[in-house]
NULUM-197847 format. One line per field, with one value per atom (N, C-alpha, C): residue number from 1; residue in three letters; x negated, y, z negated. Coordinates in steps of 0.001 Angstrom, whole numbers. Each point is the difference from the previous one (the first is absolute). Example, Ala and Ser with C-alpha at 12.3 -4.5 7.8 and 13.67 -1.06 7.14 Angstrom:
// residues 2
num = (1 1 1 2 2 2)
residu = (ALA ALA ALA SER SER SER)
x = (-13190 890 -900 350 -820 770)
y = (-5690 1190 1200 1050 1190 1090)
z = (-7800 0 0 720 -60 -730)
// end
This chain:
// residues 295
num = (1 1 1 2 2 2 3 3 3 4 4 4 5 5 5 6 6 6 7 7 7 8 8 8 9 9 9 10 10 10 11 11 11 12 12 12 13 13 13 14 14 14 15 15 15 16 16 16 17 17 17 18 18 18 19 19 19 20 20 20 21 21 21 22 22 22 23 23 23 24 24 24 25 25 25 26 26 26 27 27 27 28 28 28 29 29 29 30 30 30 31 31 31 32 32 32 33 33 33 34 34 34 35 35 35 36 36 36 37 37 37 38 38 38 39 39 39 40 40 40 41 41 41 42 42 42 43 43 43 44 44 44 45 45 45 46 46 46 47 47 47 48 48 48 49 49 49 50 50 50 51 51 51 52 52 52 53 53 53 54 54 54 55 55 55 56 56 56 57 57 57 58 58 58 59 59 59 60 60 60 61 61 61 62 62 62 63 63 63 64 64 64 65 65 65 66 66 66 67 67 67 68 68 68 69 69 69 70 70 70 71 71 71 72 72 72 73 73 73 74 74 74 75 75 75 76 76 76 77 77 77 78 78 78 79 79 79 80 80 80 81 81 81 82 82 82 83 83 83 84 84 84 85 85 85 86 86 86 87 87 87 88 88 88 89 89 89 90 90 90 91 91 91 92 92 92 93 93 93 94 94 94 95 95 95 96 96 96 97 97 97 98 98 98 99 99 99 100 100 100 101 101 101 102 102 102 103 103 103 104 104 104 105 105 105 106 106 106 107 107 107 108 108 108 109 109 109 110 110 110 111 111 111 112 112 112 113 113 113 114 114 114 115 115 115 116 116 116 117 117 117 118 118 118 119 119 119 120 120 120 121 121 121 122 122 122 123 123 123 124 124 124 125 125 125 126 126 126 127 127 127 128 128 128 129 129 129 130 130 130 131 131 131 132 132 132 133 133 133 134 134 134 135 135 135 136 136 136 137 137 137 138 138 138 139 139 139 140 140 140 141 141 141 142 142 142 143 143 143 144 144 144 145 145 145 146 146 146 147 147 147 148 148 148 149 149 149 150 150 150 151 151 151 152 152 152 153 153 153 154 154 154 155 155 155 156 156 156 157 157 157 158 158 158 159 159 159 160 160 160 161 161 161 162 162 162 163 163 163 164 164 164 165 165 165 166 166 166 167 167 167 168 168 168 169 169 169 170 170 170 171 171 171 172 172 172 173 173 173 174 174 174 175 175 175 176 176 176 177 177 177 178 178 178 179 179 179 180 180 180 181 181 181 182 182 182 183 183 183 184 184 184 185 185 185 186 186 186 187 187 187 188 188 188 189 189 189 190 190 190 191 191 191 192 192 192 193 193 193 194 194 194 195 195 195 196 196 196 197 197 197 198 198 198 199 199 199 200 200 200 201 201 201 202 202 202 203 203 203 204 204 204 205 205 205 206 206 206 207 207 207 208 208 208 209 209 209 210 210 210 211 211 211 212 212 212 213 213 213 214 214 214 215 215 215 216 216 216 217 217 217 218 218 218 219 219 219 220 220 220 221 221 221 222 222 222 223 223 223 224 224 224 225 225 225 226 226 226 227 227 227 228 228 228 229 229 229 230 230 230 231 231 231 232 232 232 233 233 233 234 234 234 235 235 235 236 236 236 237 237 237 238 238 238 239 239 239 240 240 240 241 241 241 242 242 242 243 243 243 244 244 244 245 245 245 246 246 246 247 247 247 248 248 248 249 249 249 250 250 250 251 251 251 252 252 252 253 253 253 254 254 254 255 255 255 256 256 256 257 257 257 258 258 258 259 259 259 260 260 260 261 261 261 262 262 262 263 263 263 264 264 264 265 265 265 266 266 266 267 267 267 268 268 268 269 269 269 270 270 270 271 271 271 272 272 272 273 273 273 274 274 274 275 275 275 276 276 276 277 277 277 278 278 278 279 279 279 280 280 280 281 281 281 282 282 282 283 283 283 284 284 284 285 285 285 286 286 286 287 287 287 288 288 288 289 289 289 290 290 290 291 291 291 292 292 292 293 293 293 294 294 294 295 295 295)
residu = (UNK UNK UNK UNK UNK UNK UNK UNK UNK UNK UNK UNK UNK UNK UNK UNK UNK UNK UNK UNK UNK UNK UNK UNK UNK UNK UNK UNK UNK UNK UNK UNK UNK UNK UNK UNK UNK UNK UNK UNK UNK UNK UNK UNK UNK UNK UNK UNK UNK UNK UNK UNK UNK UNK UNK UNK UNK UNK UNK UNK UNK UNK UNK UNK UNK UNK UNK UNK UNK UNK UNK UNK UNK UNK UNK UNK UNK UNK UNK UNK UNK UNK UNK UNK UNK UNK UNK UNK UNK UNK UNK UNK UNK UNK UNK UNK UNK UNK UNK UNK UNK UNK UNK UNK UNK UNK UNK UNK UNK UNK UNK UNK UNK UNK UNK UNK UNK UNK UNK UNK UNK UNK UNK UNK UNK UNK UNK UNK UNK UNK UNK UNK UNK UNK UNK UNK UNK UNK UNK UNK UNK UNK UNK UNK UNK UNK UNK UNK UNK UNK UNK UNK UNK UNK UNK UNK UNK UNK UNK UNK UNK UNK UNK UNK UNK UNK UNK UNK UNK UNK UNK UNK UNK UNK UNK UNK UNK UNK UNK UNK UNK UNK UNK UNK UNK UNK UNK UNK UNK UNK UNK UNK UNK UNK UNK UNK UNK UNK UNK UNK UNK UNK UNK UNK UNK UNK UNK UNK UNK UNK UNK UNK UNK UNK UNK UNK UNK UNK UNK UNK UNK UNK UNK UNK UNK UNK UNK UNK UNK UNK UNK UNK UNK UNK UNK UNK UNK UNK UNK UNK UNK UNK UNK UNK UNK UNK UNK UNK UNK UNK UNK UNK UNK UNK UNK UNK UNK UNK UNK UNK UNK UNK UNK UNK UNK UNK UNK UNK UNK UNK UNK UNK UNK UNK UNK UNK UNK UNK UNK UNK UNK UNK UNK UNK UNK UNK UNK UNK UNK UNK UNK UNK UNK UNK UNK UNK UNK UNK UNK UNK UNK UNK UNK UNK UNK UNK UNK UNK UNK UNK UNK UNK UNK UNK UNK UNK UNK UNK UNK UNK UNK UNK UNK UNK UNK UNK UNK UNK UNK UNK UNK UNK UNK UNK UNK UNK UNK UNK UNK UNK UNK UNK UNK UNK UNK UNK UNK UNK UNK UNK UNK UNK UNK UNK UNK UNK UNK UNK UNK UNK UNK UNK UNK UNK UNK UNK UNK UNK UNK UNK UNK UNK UNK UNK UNK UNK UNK UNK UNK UNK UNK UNK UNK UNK UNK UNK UNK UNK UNK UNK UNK UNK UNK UNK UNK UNK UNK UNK UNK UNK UNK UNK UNK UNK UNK UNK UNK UNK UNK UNK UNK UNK UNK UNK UNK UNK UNK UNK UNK UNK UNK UNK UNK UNK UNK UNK UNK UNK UNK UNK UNK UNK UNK UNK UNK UNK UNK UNK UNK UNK UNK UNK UNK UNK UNK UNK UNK UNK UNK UNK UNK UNK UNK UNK UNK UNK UNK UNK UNK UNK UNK UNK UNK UNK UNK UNK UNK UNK UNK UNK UNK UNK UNK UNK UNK UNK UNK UNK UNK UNK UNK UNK UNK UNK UNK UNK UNK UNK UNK UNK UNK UNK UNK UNK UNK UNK UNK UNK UNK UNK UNK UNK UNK UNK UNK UNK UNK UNK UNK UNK UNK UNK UNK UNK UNK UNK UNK UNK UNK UNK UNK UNK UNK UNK UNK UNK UNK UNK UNK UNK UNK UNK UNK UNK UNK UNK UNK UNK UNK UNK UNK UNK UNK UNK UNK UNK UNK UNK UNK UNK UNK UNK UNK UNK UNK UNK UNK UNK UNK UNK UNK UNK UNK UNK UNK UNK UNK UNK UNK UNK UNK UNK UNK UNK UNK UNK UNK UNK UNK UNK UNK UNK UNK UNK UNK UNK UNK UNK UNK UNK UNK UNK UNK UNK UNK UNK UNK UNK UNK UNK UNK UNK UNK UNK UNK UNK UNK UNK UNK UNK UNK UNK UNK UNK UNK UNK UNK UNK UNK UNK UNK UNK UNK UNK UNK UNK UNK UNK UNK UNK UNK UNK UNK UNK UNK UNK UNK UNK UNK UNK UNK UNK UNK UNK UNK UNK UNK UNK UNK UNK UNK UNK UNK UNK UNK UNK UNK UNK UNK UNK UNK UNK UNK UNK UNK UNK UNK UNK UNK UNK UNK UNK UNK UNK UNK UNK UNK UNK UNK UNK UNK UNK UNK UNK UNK UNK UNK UNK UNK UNK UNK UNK UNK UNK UNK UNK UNK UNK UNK UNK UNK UNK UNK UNK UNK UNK UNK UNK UNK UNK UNK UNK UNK UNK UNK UNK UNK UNK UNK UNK UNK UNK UNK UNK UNK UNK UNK UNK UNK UNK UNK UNK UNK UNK UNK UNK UNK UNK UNK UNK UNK UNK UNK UNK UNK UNK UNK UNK UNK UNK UNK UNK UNK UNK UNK UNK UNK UNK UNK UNK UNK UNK UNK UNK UNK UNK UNK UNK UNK UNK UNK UNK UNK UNK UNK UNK UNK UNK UNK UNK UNK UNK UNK UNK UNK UNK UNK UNK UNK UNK UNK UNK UNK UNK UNK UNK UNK UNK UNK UNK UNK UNK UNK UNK UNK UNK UNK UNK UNK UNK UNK UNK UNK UNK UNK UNK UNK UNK UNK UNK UNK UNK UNK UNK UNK UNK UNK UNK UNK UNK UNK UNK UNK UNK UNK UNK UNK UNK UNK UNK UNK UNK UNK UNK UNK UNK UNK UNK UNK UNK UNK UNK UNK UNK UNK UNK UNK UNK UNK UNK UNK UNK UNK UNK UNK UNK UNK UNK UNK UNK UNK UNK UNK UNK UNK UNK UNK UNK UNK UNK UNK UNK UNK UNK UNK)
x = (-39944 1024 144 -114 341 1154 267 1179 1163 -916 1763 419 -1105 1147 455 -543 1048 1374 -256 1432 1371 -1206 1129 549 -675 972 762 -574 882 1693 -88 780 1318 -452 1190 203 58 261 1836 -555 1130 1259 -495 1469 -182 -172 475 1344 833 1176 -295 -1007 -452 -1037 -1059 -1461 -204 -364 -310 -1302 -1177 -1460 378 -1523 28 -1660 135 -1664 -477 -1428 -131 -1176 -1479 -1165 -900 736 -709 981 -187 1189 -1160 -192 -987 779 -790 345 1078 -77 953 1190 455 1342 278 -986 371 308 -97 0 1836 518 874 792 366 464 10 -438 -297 1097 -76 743 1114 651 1492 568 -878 597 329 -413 -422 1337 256 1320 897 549 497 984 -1112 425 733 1018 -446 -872 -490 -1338 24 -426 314 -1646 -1037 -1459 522 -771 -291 -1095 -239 -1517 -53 -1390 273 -1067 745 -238 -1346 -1793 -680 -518 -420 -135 -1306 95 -1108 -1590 -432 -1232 -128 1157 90 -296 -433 210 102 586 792 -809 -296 -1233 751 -1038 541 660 -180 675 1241 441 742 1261 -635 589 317 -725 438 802 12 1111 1226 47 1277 958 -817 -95 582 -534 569 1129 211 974 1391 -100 1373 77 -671 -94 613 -393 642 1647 449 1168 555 1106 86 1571 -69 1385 1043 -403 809 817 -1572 636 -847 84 -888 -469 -1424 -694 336 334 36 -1174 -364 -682 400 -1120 424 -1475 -33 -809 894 -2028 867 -1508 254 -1474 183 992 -340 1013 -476 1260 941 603 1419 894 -617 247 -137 -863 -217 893 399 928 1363 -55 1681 648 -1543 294 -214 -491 85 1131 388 1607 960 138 957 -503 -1122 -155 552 -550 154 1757 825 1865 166 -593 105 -39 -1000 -607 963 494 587 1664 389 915 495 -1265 102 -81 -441 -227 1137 965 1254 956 366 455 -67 -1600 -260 -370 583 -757 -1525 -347 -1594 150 -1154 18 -1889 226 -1655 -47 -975 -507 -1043 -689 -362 367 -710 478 -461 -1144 -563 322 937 624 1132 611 1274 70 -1378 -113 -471 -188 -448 1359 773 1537 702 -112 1128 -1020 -1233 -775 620 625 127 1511 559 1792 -111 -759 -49 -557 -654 -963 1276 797 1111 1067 546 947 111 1680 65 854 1111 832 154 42 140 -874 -664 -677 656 187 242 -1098 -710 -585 286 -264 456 -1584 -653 -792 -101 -596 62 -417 -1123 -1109 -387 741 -487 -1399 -736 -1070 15 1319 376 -274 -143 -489 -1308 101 -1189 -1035 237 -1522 -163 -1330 -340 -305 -15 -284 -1822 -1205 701 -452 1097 101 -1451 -406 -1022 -1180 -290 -1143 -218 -1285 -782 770 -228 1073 -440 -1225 -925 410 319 730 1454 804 1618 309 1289 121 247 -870 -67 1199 1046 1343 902 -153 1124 -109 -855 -650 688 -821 729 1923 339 1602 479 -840 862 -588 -1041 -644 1212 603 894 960 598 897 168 -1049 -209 436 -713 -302 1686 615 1376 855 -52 775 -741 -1058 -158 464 -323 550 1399 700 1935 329 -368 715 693 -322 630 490 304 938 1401 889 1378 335 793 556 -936 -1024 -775 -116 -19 522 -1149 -1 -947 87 80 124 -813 -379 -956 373 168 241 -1134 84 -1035 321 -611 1028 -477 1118 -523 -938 414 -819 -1244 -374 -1027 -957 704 -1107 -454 1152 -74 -1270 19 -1172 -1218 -162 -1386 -391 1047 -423 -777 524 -115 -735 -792 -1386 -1108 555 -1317 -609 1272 30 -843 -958 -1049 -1503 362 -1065 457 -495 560 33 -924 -307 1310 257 955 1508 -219 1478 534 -1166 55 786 -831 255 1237 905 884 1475 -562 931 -167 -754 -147 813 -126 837 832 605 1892 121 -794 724 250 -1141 345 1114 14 1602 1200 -386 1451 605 -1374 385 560 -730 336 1548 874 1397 739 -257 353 571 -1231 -370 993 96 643 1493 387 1270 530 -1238 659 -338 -137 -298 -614 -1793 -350 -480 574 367 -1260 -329 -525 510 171 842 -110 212 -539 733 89 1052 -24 998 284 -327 217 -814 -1547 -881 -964 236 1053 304 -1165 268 -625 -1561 -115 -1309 630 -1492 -292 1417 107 1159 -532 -144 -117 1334 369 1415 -586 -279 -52 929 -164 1111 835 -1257 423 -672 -715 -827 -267 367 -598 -492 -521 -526 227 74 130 -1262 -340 -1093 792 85 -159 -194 -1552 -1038 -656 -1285 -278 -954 -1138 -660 -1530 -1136 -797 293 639 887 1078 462 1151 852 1372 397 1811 -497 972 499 924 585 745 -131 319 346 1060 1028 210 -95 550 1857 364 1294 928 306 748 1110 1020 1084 -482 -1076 -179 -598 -741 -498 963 1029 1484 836 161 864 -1016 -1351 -1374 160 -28 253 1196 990 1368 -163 -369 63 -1364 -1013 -946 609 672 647 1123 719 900 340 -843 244 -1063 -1064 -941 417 999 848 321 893 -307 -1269 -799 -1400 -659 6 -701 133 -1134 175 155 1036 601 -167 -677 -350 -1561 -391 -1733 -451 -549 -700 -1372 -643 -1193 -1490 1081 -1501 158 1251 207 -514 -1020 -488 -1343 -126 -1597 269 -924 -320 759 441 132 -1371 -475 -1580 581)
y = (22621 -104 -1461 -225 -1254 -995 -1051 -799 387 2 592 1378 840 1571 -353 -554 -45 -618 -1673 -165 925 584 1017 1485 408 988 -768 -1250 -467 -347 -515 -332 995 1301 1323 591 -1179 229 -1001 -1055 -1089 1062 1299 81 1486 333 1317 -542 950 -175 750 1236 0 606 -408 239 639 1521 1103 268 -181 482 1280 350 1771 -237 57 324 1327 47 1397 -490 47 -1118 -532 -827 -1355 -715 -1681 -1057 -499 -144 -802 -1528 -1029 -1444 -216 812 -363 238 1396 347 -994 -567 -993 -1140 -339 -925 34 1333 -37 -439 949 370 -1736 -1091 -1344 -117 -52 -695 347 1373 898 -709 -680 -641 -1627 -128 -1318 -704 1352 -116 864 183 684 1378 721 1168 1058 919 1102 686 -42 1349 892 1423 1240 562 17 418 1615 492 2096 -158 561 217 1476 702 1006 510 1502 395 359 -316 713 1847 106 1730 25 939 -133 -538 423 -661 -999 -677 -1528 -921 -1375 -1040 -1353 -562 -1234 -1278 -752 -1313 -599 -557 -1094 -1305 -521 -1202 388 1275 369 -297 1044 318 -1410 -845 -1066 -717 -269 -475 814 1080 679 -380 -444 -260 -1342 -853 -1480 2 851 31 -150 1640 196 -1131 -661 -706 -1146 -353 -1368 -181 -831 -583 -290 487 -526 -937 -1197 -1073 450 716 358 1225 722 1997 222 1433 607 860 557 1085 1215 1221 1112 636 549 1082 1254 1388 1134 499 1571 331 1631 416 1226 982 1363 1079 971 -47 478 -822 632 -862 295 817 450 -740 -251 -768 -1911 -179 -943 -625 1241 107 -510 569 -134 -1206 -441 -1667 -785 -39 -1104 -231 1541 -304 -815 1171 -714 -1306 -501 -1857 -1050 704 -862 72 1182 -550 -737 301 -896 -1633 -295 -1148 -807 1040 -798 -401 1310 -355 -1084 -119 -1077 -1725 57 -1507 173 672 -276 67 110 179 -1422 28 -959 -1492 -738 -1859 277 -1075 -151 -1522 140 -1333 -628 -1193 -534 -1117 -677 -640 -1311 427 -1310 -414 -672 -1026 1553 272 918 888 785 1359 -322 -1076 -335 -673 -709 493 1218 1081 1260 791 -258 718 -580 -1379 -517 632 434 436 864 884 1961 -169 -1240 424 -518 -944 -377 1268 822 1300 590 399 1109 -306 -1487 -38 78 605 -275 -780 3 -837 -1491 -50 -1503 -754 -988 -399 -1641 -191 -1431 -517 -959 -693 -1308 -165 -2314 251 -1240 -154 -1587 -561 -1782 -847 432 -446 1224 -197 1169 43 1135 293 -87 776 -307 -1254 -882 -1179 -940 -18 -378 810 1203 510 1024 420 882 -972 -432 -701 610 -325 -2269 -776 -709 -66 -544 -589 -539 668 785 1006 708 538 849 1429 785 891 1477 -312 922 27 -1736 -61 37 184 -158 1437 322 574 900 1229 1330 645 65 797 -850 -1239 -833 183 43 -294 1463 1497 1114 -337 -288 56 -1115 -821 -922 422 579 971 1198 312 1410 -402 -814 -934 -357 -730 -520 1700 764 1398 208 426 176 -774 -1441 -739 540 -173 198 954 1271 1557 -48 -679 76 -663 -1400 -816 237 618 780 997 659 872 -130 318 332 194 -488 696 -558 -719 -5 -1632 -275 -1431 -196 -1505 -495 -1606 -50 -1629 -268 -885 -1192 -1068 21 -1520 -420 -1689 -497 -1642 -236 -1417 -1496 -113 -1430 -1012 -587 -731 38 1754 16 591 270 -155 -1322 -715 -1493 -466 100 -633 703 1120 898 -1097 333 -547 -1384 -1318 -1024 -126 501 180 289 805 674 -834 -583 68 -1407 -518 -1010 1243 1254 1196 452 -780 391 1046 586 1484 1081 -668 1132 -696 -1322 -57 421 -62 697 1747 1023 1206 -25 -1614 844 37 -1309 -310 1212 768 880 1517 263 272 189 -1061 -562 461 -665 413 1608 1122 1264 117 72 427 -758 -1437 -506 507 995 789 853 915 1720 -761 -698 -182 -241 -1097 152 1262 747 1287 682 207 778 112 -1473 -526 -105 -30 119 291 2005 965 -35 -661 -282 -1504 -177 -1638 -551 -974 -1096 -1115 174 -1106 -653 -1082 -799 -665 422 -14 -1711 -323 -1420 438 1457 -74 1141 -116 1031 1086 372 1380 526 830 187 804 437 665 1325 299 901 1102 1027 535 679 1498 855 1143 179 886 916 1321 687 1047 1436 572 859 254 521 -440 -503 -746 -1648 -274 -1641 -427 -1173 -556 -1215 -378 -1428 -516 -1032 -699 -1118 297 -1189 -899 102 -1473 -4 -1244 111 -471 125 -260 1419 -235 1154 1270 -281 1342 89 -94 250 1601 -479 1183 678 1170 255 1232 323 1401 579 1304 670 1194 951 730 575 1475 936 -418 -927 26 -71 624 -373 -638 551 -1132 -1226 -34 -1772 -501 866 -1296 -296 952 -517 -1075 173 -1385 -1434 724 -1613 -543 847 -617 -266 368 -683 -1526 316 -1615 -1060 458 -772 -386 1023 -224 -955 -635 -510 -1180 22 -787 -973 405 -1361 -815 -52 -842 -1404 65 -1333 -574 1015 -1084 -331 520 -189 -1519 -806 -1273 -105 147 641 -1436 -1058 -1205 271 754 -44 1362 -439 1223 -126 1486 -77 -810 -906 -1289 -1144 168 -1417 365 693 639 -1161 -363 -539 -1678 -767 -1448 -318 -1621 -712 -705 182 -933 -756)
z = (-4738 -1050 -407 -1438 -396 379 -60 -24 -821 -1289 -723 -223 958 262 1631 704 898 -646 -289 -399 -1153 -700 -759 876 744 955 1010 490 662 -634 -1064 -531 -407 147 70 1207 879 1220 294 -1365 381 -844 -1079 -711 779 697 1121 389 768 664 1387 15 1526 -31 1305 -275 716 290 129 444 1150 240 693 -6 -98 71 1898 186 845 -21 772 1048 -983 1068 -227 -1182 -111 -947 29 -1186 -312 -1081 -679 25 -984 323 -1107 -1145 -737 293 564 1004 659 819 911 -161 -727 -855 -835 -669 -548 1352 1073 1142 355 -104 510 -829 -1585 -550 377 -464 115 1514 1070 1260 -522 -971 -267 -983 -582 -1068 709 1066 1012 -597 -415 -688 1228 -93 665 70 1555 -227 674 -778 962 468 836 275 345 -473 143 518 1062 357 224 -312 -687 1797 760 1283 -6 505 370 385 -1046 477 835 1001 1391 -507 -1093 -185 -700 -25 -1239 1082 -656 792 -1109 642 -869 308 -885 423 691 755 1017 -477 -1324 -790 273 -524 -811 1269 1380 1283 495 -147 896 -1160 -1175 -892 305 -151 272 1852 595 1353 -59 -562 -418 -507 -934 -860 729 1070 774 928 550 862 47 -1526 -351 -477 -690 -293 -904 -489 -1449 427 -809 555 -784 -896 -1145 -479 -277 -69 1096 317 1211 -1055 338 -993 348 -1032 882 -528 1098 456 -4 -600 121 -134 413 143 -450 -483 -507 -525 95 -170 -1265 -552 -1307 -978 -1232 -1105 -288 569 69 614 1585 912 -523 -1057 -380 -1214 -788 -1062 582 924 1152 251 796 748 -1008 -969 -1050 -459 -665 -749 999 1207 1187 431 81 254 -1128 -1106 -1337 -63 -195 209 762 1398 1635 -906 -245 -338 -958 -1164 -1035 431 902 805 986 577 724 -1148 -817 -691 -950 -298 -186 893 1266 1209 767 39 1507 -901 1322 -317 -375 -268 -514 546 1240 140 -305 -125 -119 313 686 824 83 -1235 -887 -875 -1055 -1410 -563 212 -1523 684 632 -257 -390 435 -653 -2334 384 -1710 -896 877 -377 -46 980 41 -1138 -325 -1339 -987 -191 -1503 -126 1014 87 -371 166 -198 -1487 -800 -1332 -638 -3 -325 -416 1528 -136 -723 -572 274 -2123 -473 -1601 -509 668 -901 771 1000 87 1584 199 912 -318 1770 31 1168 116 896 68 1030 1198 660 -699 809 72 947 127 -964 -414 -1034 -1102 -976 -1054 -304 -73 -132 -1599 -811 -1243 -690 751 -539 457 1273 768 -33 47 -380 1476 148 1496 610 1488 1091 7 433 -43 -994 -570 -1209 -1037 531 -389 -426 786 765 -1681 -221 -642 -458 -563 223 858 -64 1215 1317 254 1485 -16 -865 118 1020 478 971 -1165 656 -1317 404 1051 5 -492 -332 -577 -1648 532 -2155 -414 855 -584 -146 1301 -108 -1109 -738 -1241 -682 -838 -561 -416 749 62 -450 661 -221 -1933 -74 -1741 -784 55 -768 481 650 238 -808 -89 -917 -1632 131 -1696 -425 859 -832 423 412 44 -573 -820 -56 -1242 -890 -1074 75 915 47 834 -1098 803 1026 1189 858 1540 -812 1244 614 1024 441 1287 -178 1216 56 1218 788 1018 -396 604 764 1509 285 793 476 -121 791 853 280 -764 -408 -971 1329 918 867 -10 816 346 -1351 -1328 -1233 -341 -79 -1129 1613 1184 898 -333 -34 -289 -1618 -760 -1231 -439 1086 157 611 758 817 -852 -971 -843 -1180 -192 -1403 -387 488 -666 -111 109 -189 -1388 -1556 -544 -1112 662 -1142 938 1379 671 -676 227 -307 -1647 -1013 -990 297 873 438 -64 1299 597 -983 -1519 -1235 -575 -276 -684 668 1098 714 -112 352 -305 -1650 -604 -1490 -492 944 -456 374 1389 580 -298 -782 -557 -1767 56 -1725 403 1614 90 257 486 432 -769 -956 -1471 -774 -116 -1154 303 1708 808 -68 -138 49 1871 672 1029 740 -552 979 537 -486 1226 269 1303 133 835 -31 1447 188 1219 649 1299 -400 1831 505 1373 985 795 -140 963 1235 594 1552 -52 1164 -220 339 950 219 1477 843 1091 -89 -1340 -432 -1369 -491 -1265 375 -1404 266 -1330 -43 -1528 -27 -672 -342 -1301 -54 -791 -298 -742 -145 1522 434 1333 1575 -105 861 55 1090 29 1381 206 846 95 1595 276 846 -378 1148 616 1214 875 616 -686 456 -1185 287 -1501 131 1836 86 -5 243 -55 884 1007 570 -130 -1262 -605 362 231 291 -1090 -266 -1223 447 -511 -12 -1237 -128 -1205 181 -568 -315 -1227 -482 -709 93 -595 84 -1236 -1277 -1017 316 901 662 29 1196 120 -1090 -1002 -916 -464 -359 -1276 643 1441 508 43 -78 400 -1939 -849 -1242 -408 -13 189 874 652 1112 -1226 57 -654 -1276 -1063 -1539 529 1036 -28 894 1135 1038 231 -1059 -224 -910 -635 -1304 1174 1230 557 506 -567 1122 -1707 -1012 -898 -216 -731 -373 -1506 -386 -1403 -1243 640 -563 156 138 184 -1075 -933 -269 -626 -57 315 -459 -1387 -209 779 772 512 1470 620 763 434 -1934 83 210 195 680 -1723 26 -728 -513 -1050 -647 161)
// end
């Protein structure tokens, strides 16, 4: 199989909500392959393995993958497993896993464990979320660009790039409409230092003016609604607030660790606090061209 049909089935693996295999005796490489990713973007997964009738036999790949499978560990979700000999029986456990499943990811924490599951969890709460998203992150990507900064765009970190990627498409298709609100904070310190480091690179420091000037029209246009703003302190790490779901990271290093919640309560008291209680940290004398170096 070519390069770009793997990457195009791979790629409807990232907008699933839960990934479902269903083997009997044999996985070819492309299954295996999806099954890599769906662990990779820490999907729920439910495996059916379908029961041996006395003269079947199941390849040995297949047997010892399935063997690996239970064996191993997930830090995150656990896989379920089911097994089952006709499709009735198969009809059954799907429906009943798939409520199980959706039940549980509005119910239970979601925790993750690196940087790129934790930027795969803020892509999935920007996806879901309609009327209003607020994010704090240290160093706006909104302006600086994907990490690392410099780098090619082949090498930029491909889960950062998707989550400001998502990010951009979210502001463009809201920002004209009514009713719908979003905030940006950002710490003045540790930008105006990223900035001042870069900025004798000057096709980037071009980027990061250009930058600043969209989002100092979208706030404008907006009147407001949707703001960026940078904070006199950096704040303890990233923070996304959507309509019913958000997430916090706690570190902000490559084993980054975050947690996230089905909660409409808590987002409404986490945006209440963000719409109001960043007004003393804001630097209400700083705004966003005065971001850039003095020529």
């Amino acid at each position: 199989m070519n390069e770009s049909a793997v990457t195009a089935f791979l790629e409807k693996i990232a907008d699933c909500d839960i990934f479902v295999l269903i083997v009997w005796k044999t996985l070819s490489d492309p299954v295996r392959l999806e099954f890599d990713e769906a662990i990779k973007l820490n999907k729920p997964i439910l495996v059916f393995t379908k029961l041996l009738s006395e003269n079947e036999e199941r390849s040995s790949e297949l047997q010892s993958w399935l063997n690996d499978q239970r064996t191993g560990t997930s830090t995150i979700r656990q896989i379920k497993y089911k097994e089952f000999r006709t499709l009735k029986v198969l009809s059954d456990e799907l429906k009943r896993s798939v409520i199980q499943e959706l039940n549980n990811f509005f119910q239970d924490p979601v925790f993750t464990l690196s940087r790129e599951e934790m930027y795969n969890l803020g892509t999935a709460i920007i996806k879901s979320t309609q009327k209003r998203l607020y994010v704090v992150q240290k160093t706006p990507s909104l302006i600086l660009g994907v990490r690392p900064y410099l780098a090619e765009k082949k090498h930029k970190n491909h889960y950062d790039a998707t989550f400001t990627n998502e990010l951009l498409a979210w502001i463009d298709k809201s920002k004209d409409q009514e009713g719908k609100e979003f905030s940006y904070f950002f710490s003045l310190q540790e930008t105006q230092a990223e900035i001042k480091s870069l900025q004798e690179n000057r096709e980037y420091a071009t980027e990061i003016a250009n930058n600043i000037a969209k989002l100092d029209t979208i706030q404008r246009e907006t009147a407001g609604r949707f703001r960026f703003c940078a904070l006199n302190s950096s704040g303890s790490g990233p923070m996304i607030v959507g309509d019913t779901r958000y997430a916090i990271w706690i570190t902000g290093n490559e084993t980054a660790f975050a947690i996230s919640q089905n909660s409409p309560k808590l987002c409404d008291a986490l945006a209440r606090i963000l719409k109001v209680q960043p007004d003393a940290q804001i630097n209400n004398r700083t705004t966003l061209k005065d971001l850039l170096p003095v020529e």
